[in-house]
N, C-alpha and C positions, 0 to 999 in steps of 0.2 A: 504494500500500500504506500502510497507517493505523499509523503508531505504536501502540502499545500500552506503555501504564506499570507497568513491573515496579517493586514498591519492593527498593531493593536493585539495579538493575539501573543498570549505567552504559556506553551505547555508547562504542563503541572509536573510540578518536581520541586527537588531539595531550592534551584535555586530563583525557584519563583516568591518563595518567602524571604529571600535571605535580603534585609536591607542593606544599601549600600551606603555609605558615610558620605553623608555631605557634604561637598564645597562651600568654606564659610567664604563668604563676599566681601566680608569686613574682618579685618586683621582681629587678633586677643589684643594684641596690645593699643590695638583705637578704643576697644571696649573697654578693655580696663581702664584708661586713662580717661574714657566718660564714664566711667562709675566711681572713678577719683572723686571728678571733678564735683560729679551729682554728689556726693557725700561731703568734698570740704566746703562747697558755694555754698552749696543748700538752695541751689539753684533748681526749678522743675528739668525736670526730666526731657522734655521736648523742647527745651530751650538750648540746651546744654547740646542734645544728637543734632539741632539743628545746625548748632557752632564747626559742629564733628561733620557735618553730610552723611550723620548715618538717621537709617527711619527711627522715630522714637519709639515703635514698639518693639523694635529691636532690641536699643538698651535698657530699655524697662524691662525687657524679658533677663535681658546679662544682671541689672541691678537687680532684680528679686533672686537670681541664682546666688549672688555674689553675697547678698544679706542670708540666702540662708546655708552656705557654705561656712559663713562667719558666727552663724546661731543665733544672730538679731532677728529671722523667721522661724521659728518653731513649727511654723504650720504648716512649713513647706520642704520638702524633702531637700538633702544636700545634693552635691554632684556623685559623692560616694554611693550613698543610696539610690540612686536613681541608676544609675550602673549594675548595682546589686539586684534592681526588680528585673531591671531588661535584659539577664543575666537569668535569671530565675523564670521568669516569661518564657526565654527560649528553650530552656531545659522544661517544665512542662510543658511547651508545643512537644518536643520530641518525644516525654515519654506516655502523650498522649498516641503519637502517633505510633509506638513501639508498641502500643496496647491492642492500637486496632490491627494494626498485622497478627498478634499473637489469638486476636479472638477468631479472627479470619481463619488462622492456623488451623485454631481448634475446632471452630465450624466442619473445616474439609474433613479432620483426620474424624470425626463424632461419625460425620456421612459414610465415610471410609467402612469405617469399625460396624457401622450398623448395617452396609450392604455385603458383608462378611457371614 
């Protein structure tokens, strides 16, 4: 049977989940040095990225990592942690899917054993 090229079409396998890492658009160190800055001005936030030419919901997103990297957010995960989930996330995709092949398994050999 002949492959056919769908555009838009990506067969299923290991690496149709597998994300790939993004290209950041804006250096760490523009970030960090607007989340300096947002911290010793006390300047808003959209002021400061405006200074920078980067979007503000950009560094708003780096300033809330960066406060809770530092533990001035409690409520929001560190960068350690959030590594740790999507870490843990992929290991239960896998041994979800290590379960459904092993039920598969045991479906055949149950058919097997019973047409015996």
């Amino acid at each position: 049977m002949a492959e056919t090229s769908i555009p838009g079409f990506r067969p299923w396998g290991e690496e149709a989940f597998r994300l790939m890492a993004r290209h950041r658009k804006y250096p760490r160190e523009l970030l960090d040095r607007g989340a300096r800055l947002v911290f010793e001005s006390e300047r808003p936030i959209a002021h400061v990225a405006r200074d920078l030419g980067v979007p503000s919901e950009t560094l708003r997103k780096y300033v809330r990592q960066v406060e809770a990297d530092e533990g001035l957010r409690p409520d929001l995960p560190t960068s350690e942690e959030r590594e740790e989930i999507k870490a843990l996330r992929e290991e239960v995709y896998e041994l979800r899917r290590a379960n459904e092949i092993l039920e598969a398994a045991w479906v055949f050999f149950a058919i097997e054993l019973d047409a015996d």
